[in-house]
MIROLO-235663 format. One line per 10 residues: number of its first residue (from 1); their letters; for each residue x, z, y of C-alpha. Coordinates in nm, 4 decimals. Layout:
% residues N
NUM = A = X:Z:Y; ... $
***
This chain:
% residues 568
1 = XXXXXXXXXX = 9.9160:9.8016:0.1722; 9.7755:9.9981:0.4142; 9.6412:9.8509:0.7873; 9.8645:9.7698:1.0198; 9.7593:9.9790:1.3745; 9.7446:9.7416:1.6595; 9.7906:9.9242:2.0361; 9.4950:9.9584:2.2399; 9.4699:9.7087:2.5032; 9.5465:9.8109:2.8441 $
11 = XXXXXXXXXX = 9.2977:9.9549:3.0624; 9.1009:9.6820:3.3050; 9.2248:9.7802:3.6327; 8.9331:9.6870:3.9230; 9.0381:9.6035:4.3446; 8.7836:9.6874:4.5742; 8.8531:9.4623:4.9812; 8.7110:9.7211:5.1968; 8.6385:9.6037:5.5141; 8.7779:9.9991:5.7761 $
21 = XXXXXXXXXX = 8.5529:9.8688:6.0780; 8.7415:9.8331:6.4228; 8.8648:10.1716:6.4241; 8.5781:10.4430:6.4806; 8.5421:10.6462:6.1178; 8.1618:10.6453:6.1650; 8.1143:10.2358:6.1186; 8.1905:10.2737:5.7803; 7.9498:10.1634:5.5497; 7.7869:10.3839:5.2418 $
31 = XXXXXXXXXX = 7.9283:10.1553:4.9948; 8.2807:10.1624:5.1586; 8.2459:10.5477:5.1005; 8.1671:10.5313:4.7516; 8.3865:10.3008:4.6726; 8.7179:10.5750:4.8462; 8.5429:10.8340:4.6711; 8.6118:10.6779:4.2936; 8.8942:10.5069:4.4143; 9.2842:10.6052:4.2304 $
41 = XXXXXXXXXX = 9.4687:10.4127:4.4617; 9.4417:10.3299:4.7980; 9.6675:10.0897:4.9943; 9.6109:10.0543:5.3453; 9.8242:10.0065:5.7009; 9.8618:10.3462:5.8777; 9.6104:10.3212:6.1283; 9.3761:10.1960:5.8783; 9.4262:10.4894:5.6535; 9.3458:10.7407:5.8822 $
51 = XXXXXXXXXX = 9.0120:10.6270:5.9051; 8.9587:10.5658:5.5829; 9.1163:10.8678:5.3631; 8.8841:11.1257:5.4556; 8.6284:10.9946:5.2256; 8.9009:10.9633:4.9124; 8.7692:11.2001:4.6555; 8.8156:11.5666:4.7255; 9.0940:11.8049:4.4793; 9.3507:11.5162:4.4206 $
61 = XXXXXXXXXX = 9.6817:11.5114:4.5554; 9.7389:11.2457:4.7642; 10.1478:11.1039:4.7647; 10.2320:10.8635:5.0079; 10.4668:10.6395:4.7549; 10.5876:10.2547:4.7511; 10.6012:10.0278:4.4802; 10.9019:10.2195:4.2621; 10.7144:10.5557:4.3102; 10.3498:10.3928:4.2087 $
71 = XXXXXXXXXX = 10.4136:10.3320:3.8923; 10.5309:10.6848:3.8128; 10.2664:10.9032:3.9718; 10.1913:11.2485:3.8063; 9.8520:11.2099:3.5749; 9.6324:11.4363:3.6223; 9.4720:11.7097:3.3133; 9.1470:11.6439:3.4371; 9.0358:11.4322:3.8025; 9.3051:11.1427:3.7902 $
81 = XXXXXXXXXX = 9.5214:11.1417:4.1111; 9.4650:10.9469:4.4085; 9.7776:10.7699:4.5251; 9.7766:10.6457:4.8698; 10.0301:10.3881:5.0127; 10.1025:10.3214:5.3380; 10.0578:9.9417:5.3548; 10.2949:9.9348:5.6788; 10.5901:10.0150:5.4671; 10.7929:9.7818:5.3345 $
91 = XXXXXXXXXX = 11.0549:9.7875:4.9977; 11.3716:9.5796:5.0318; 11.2683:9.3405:5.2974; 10.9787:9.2309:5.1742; 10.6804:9.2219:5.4574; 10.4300:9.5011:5.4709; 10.1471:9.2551:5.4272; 10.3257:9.1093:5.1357; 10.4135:9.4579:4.9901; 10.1048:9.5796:5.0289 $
101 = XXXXXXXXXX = 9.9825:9.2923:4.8085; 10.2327:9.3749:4.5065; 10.1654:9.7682:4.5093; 9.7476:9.6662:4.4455; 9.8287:9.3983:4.1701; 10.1053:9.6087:3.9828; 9.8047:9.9591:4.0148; 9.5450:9.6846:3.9242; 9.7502:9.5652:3.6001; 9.7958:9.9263:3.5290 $
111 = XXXXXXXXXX = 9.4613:9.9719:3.4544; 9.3460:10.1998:3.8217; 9.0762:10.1457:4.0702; 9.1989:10.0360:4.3800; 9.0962:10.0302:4.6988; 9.2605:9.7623:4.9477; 9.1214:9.8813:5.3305; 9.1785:9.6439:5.5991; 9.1198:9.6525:5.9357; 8.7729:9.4765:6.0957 $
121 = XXXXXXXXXX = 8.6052:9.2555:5.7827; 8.7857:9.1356:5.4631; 8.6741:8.7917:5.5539; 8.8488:8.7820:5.8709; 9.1788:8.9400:5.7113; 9.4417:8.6262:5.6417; 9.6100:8.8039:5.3766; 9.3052:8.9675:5.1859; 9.1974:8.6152:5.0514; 9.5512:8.5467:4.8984 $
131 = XXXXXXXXXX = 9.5118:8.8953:4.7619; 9.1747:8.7976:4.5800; 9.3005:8.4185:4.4808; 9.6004:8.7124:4.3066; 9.3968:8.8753:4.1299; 9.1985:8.5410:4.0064; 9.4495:8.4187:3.8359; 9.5721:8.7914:3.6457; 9.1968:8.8273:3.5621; 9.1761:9.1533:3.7723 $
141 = XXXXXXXXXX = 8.8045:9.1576:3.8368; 8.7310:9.2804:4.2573; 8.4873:9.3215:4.4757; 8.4296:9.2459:4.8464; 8.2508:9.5607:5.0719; 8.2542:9.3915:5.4110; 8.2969:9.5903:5.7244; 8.2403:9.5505:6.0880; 8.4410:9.2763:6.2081; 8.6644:9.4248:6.5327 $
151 = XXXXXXXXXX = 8.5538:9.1140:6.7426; 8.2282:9.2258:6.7144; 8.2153:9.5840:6.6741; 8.4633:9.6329:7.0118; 8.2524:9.4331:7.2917; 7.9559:9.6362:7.1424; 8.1090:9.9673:7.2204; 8.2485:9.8628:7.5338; 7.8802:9.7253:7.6549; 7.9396:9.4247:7.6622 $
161 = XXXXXXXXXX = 7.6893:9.1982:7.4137; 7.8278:8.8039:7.3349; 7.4545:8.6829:7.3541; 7.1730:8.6542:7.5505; 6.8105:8.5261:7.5424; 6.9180:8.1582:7.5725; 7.1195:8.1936:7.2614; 7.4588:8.1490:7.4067; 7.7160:7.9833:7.1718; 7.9626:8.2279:7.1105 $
171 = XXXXXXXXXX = 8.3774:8.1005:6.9893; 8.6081:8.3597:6.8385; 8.9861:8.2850:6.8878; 9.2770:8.4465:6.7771; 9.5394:8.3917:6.9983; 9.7950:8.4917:6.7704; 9.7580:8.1748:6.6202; 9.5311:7.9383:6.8522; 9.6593:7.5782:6.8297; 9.6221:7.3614:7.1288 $
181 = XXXXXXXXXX = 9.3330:7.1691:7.0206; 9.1228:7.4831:6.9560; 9.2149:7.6157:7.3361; 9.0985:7.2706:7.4064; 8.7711:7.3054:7.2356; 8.6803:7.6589:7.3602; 8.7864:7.5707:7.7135; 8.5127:7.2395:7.7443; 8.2674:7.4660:7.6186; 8.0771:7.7104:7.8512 $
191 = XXXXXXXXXX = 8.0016:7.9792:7.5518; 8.0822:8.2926:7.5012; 8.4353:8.3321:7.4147; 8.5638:8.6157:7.2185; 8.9635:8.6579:7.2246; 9.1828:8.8457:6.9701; 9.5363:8.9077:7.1456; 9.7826:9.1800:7.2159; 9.7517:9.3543:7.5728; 10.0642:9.1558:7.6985 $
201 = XXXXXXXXXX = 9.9543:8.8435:7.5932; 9.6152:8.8672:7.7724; 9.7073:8.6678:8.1197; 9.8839:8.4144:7.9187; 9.5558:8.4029:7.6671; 9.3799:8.3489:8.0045; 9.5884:8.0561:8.1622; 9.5609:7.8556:7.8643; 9.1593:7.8853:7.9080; 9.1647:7.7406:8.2265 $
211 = XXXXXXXXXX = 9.3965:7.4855:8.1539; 9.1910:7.3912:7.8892; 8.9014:7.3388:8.1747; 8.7540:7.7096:8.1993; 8.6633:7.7754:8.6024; 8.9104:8.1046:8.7048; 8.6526:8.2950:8.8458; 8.4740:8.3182:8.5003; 8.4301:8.6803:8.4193; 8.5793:8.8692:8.1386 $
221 = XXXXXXXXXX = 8.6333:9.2035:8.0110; 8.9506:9.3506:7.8050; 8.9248:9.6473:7.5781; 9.1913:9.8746:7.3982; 9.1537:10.0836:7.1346; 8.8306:9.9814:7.0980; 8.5512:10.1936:6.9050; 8.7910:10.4640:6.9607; 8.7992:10.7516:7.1841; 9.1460:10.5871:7.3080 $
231 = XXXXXXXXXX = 8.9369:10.2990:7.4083; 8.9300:10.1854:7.7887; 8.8452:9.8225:7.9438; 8.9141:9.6512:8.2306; 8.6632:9.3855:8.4265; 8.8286:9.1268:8.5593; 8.8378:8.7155:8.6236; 9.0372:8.4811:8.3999; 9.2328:8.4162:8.7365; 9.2972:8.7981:8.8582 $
241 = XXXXXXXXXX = 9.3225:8.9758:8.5001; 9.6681:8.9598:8.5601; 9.7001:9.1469:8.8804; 9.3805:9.3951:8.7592; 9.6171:9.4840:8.4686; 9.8997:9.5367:8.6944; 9.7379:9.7320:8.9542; 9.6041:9.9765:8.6847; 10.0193:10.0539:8.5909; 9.8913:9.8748:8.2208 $
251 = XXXXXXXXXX = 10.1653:9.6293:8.2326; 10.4784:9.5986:8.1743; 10.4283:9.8978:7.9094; 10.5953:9.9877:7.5806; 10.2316:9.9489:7.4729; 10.1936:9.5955:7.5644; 10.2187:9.4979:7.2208; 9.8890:9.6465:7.1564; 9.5872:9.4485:7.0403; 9.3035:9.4333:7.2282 $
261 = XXXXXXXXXX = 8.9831:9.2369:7.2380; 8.8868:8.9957:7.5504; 8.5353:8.8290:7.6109; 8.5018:8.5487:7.8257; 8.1452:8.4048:7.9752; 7.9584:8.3740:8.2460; 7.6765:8.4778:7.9965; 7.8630:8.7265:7.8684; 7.7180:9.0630:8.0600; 8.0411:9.1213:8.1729 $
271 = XXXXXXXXXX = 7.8742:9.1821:8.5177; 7.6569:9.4315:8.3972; 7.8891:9.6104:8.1984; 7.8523:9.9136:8.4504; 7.5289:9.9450:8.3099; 7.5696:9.8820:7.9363; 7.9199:10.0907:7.8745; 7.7009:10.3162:7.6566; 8.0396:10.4386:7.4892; 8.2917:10.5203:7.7494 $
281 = XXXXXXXXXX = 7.9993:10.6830:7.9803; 7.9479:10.9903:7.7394; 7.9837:11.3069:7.9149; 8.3062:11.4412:7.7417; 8.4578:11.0909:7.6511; 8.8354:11.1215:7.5766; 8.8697:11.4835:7.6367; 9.1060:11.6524:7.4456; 8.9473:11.9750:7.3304; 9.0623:12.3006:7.2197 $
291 = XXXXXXXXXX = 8.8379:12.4839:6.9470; 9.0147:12.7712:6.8383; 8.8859:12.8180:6.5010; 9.0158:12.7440:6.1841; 8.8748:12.3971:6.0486; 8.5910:12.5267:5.8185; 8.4537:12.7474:6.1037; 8.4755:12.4553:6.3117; 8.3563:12.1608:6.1322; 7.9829:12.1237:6.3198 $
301 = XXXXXXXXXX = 8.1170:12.2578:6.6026; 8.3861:11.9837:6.6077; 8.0984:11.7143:6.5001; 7.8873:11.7828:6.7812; 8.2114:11.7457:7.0370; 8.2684:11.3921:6.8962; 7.9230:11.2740:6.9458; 8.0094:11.3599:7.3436; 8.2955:11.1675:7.3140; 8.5787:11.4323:7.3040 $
311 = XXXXXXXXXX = 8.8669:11.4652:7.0658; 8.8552:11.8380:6.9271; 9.1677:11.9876:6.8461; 9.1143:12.2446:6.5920; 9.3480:12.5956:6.6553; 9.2843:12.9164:6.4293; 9.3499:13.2116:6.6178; 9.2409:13.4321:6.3491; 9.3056:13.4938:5.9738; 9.1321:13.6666:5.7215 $
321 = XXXXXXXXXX = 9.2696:13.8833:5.4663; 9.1584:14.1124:5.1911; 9.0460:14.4833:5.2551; 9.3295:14.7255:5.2380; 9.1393:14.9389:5.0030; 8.9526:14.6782:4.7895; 8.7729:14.9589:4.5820; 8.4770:15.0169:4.8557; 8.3876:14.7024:4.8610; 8.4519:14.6825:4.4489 $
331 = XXXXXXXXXX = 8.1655:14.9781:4.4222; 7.9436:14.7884:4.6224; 7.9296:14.4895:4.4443; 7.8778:14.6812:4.1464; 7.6169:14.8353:4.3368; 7.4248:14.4727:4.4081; 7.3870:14.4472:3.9690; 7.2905:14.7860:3.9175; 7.0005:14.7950:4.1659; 7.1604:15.0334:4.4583 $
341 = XXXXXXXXXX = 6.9944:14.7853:4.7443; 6.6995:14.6661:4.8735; 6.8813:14.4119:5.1428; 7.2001:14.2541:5.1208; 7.2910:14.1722:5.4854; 7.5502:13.8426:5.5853; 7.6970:13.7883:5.8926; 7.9491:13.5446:5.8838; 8.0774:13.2918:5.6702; 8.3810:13.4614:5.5759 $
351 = XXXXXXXXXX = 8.1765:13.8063:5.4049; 7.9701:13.5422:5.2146; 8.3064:13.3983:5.1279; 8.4515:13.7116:5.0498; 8.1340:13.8470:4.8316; 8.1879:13.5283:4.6341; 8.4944:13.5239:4.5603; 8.4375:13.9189:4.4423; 8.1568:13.7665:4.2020; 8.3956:13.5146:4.0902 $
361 = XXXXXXXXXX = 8.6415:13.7585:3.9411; 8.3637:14.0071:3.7857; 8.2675:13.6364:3.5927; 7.9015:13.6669:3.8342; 7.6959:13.3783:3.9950; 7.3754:13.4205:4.2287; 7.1531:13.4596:3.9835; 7.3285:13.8849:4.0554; 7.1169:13.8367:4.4090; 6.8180:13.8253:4.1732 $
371 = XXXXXXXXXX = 6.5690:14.1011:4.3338; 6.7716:14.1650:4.6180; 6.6825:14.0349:4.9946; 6.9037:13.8527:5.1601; 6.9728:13.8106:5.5470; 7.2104:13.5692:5.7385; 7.2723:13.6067:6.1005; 7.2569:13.1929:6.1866; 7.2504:12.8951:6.0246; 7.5933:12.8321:5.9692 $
381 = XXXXXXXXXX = 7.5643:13.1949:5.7564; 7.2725:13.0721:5.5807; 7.4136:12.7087:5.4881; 7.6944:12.8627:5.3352; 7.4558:13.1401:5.1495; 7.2240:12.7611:5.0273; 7.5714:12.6335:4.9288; 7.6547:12.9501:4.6971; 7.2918:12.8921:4.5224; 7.1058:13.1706:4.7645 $
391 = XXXXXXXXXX = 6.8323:13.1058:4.9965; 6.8205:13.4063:5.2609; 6.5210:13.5341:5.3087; 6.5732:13.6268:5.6653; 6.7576:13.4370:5.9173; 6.6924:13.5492:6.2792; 6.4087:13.3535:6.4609; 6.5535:13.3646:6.8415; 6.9595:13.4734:6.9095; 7.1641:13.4312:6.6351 $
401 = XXXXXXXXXX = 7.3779:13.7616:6.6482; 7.3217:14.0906:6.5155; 7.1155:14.1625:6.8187; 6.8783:13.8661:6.7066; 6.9274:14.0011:6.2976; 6.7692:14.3623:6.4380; 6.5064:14.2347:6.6504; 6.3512:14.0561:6.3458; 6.4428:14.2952:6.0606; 6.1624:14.4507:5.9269 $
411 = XXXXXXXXXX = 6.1058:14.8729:5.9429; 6.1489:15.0910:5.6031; 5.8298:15.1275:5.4424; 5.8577:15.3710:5.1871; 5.5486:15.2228:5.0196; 5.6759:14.8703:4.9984; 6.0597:14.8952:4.9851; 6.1314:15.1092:4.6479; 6.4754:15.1370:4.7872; 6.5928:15.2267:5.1496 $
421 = XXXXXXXXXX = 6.9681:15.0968:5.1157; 7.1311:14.7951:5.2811; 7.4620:14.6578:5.1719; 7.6672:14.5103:5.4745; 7.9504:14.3229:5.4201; 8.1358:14.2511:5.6907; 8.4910:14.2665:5.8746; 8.6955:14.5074:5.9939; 8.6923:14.4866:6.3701; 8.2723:14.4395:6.3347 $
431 = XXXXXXXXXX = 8.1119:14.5877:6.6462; 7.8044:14.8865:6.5280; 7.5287:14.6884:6.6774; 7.3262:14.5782:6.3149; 7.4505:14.9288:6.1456; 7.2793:15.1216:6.4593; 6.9902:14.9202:6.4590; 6.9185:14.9193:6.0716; 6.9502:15.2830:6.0829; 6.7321:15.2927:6.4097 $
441 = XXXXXXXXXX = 6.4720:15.1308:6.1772; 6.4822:15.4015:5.9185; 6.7407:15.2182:5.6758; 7.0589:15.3460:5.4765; 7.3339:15.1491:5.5371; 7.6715:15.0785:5.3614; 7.8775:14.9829:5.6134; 8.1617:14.7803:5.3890; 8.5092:14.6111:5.4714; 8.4516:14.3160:5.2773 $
451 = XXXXXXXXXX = 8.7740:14.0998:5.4910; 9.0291:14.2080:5.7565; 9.0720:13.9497:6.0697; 9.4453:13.9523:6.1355; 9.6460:13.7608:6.4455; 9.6903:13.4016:6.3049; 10.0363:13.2342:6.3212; 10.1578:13.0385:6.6340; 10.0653:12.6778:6.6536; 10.3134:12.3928:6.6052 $
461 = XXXXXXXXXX = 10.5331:12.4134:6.9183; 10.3438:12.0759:7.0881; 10.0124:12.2474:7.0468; 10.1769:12.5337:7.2378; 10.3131:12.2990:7.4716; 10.0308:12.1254:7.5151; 9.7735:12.4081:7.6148; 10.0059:12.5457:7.9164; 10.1051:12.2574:8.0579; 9.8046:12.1360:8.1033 $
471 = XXXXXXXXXX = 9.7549:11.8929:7.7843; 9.4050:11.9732:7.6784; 9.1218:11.9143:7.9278; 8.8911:12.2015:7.8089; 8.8910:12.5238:7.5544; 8.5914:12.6796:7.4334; 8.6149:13.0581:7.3963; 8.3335:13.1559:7.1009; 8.4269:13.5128:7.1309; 8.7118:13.7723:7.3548 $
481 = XXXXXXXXXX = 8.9019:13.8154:7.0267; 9.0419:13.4008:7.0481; 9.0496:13.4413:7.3881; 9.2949:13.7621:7.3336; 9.4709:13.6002:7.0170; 9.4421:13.2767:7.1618; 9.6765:13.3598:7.4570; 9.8765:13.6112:7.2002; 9.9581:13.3296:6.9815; 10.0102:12.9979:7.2137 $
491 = XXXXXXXXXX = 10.0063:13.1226:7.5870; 9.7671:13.1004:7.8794; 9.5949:12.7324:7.9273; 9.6886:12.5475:8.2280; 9.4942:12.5997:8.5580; 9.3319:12.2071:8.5084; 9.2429:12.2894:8.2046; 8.8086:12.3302:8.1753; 8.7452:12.6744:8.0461; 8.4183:12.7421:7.8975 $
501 = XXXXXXXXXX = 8.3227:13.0661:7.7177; 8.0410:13.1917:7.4801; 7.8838:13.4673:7.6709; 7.9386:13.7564:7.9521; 8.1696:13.9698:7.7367; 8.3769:13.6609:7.6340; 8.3688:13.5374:7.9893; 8.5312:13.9005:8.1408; 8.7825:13.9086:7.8263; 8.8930:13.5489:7.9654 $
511 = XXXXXXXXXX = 8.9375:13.6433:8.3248; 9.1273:13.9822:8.2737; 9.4021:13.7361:8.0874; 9.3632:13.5500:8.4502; 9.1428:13.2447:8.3568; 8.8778:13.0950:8.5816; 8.5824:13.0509:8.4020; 8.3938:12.7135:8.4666; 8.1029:12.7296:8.1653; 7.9279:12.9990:8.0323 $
521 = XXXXXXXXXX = 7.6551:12.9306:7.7679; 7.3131:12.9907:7.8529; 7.2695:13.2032:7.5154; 7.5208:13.3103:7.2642; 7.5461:12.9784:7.0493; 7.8776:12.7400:7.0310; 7.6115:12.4546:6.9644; 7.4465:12.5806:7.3726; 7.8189:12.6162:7.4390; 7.8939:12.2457:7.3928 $
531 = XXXXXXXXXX = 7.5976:12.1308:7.5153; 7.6916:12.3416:7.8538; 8.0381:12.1616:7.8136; 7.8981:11.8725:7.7852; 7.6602:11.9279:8.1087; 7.9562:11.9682:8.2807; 8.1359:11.6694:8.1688; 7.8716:11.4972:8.2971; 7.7795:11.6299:8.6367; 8.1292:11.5957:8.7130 $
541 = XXXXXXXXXX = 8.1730:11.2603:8.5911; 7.8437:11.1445:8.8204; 7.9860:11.3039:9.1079; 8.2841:11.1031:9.1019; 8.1351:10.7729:9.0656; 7.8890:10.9123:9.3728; 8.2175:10.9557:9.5645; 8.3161:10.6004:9.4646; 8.6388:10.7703:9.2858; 8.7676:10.6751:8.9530 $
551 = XXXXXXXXXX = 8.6159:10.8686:8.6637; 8.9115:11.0930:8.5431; 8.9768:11.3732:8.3239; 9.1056:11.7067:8.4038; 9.4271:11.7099:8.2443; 9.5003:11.3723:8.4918; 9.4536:11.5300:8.8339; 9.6559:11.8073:8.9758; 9.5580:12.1685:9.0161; 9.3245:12.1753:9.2736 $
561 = XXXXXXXX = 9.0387:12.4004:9.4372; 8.9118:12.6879:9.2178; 8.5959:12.4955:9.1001; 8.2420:12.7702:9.0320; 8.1227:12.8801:8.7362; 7.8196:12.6982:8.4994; 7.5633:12.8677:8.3451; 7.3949:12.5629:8.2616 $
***
């Protein structure tokens, strides 16, 4: 009688509570991103998601499903596919929270990692601990990653700390659900009272704090989209918050609804907010900027914008297609194995992209570059030259352009260079500077097509909208070909709008298409051109609050007097 073959027991699924943070990406911690990065299903509210699904792990598909769909996801042939649900959906009638809590156990019983995000701290979250006492009693092991808690993490970014050097007692309330004897307990204390509530609930949230025996001049502060580069507070009085909120057109609103965090104290620094509003004072805070790159080109340069505050708004202008005649740039390659060059010259990202992607399909790696110099026009070129498995031996020491490339490229020696040819792959529309000055220098050179820059497609029609009527608050111009396709593709940008441009050339392109100029880098880098932005931001930004006038940005005033150029 032969053995009976009993099925292999399902898989141990495994829920990871992952506490998002308050809202800004960057509070995450570096266990909450490993535990996205291994993580097959994610289940989260919409807001929370988009800070959290950047870090899922990168070549799945992600399929925004619900609990019939979960079940039936595609399996992947090799990395397993991430499924994310959107938490704030819900399947015949049955509450988002609720839902959310029968899509992780049915993922979890079917043997997949999942990651449950919720806003602020786990521990704070109602609904996450019936979600762990769940999976308890299936005997789905979890884990807990805290995060920072949004009653915390908000009055930090909107300068505002709950304690002092006398170690005031601080009270967290939730007004959502405050029962009369806990207003009564907050309001005989004279602590520091922290206040979860919605934005149209804060003047009510505020009368029962003085009924409860709170003075109405006690000082508070009220913040909005906190962490965020939405974010904005008010300073106010538990007595006047109402007529602060209505005098800055907040209320009534169709936002109302939104949460926001209030902190109550006399202790509370509310006064010297002014002073510690390290967050909402950066230079470019809450402008909407237009970088028009495509998102790979843009990535640091998008990075650095977010540190000032802004919110970059990433625009290709250009595309890049193969050579028309592939077969130059076919010999070439062939060239690099055979020993043709003594240099191999990069300068962009794109002809390292499109050199590796020609090694790719000959079956070659870098180990081809072996005996061969290699050169990279800036750091961007080299990190993507480090990322292909080449270290350049030459990356200019002062400007980063060909100019800079020439300036530090060494002479032919016929001695010490046993070959006098450079191979330069580059695009199309590539000005003669480095092939004139390589030549100058008593080099060959084999000037190559390696990728075509075409027109890129029109943005979606609100983009277009948005950059001439006056929606974006600045555009930086990193050459006069996205000025020129820039204006081809989406139209001229609204007279409010800041425009600041990479150098002279760029600066003429942009006002023979009839733009005023207001920033010019000091030196031909986007890095020096946000930092000039960002000088701007800020000089105008001080010279409002000098004129005692409300700190705006450009896309909220009117046109207005033709303001002079930066160069600084």
């Amino acid at each position: 009688m032969s053995p009976t073959t009993l099925p292999a027991p399902p898989e141990q699924g495994h829920v990871t509570f992952l506490g998002a943070g308050p809202g800004d990406p960057g509070l995450l911690t570096l266990r909450a991103v490993e535990a996205l990065a291994n993580a097959d299903v994610l289940v989260a509210e919409h807001d929370v998601l988009d800070v959290v699904r950047t870090h899922a792990r990168q070549g799945v598909a992600e399929v925004h499903t619900d609990a019939d769909t979960l079940a039936s996801s595609t399996p992947g042939t090799g990395t397993p596919q991430l499924t994310v649900v959107d938490g704030a959906s819900t399947t015949a009638g049955v509450p988002a929270n609720r839902d959310a809590a029968h899509l992780v156990m049915e993922a979890a019983r079917g043997g997949k990692r999942v990651v449950r995000a919720v806003s602020g701290d786990p521990g704070l979250d109602a609904y996450a601990a019936e979600e762990m006492l769940a999976c308890v009693s299936a005997g789905v092991p979890f884990e807990v990653v805290p995060g920072v808690a949004t009653a915390v993490g908000v009055p930090a970014y909107a300068g505002v700390p709950l304690r002092d050097a006398q170690g005031t007692d601080v009270r967290f309330v939730d007004a959502r659900t405050a029962s009369d004897r806990c207003w009564t307990e907050v309001g005989a204390s004279d602590g520091t009272v922290v206040v979860s509530t919605t934005l149209d609930s804060v003047a009510a949230a505020a009368g029962e704090l003085v009924s409860a025996g709170r003075k109405p001049d006690t000082p508070l502060t009220v913040t909005v989209a906190g962490t965020t580069t939405r974010q904005r507070t008010w300073t106010a009085t538990l007595g006047t918050i109402a007529q602060t909120l209505k005098q800055a057109k907040v209320l009534p609103s169709p936002e109302g609804g939104r949460p926001v965090i209030a902190v109550v104290g006399e202790r509370s620094a509310a006064a010297q907010r002014d002073r510690l509003a390290w967050f909402e004072s950066k230079p470019l805070f809450g402008w909407k900027v237009l970088v028009p790159r495509t998102k790979e080109q843009a990535a640091s340069l998008s990075d650095q914008l977010r540190s000032y505050g802004a919110v970059p708004h990433e625009v290709p202008t250009i595309a890049v297609e193969p050579p028309r005649t592939p077969q130059q740039m076919e010999r070439a390659v062939k060239g690099l194995v055979t020993g043709r060059y003594e240099w191999i010259a990069f300068t962009s990202v794109n002809a390292v992209k499109a050199v590796r992607e020609k090694f790719e399909e000959y079956g070659l790696d870098a180990r081809a570059f072996a005996g061969i110099k290699v050169a990279a026009v800036g750091d961007q070129t080299a990190q993507a030259l480090i990322d292909f498995g080449v270290r350049p031996d030459l990356v200019p020491s002062g400007e980063q352009s060909a100019r800079g490339l020439v300036e530090d490229w060494p002479p032919y020696d016929p001695v010490f260079d046993p070959i006098d040819r450079v191979f330069l792959p580059r695009a199309d529309i590539a000005t003669e500077t480095l092939v004139a000055g390589l030549i100058e220098l008593g080099w060959e050179v084999d000037d190559v097509t390696a990728y075509r820059t075409v027109r890129a497609s029109p943005p979606p029609a609100e983009t277009r909208e948005a950059i001439k009527g006056g929606g974006f608050d600045a555009v930086l111009f990193t050459s006069s070909s996205t000025v020129r396709n820039l204006v081809g593709i989406a139209g001229k940008p609204h007279n409010v709008t800041v425009i600041a441009c990479i150098g002279p050339a760029t600066a003429k392109t942009a006002e023979e298409h009839g733009l005023r100029v207001d920033v010019m880098a000091p030196e031909p880098s986007v890095h020096k051109l946000a930092e000039a932005l960002a000088d701007f931001g800020a000089r105008r930004r001080l010279a409002a609050l000098e004129a005692g006038d409300p700190v705006t940005r450009p896309s909220e005033r009117r046109p207005g007097a033709r303001r002079r150029r930066s160069t600084t």
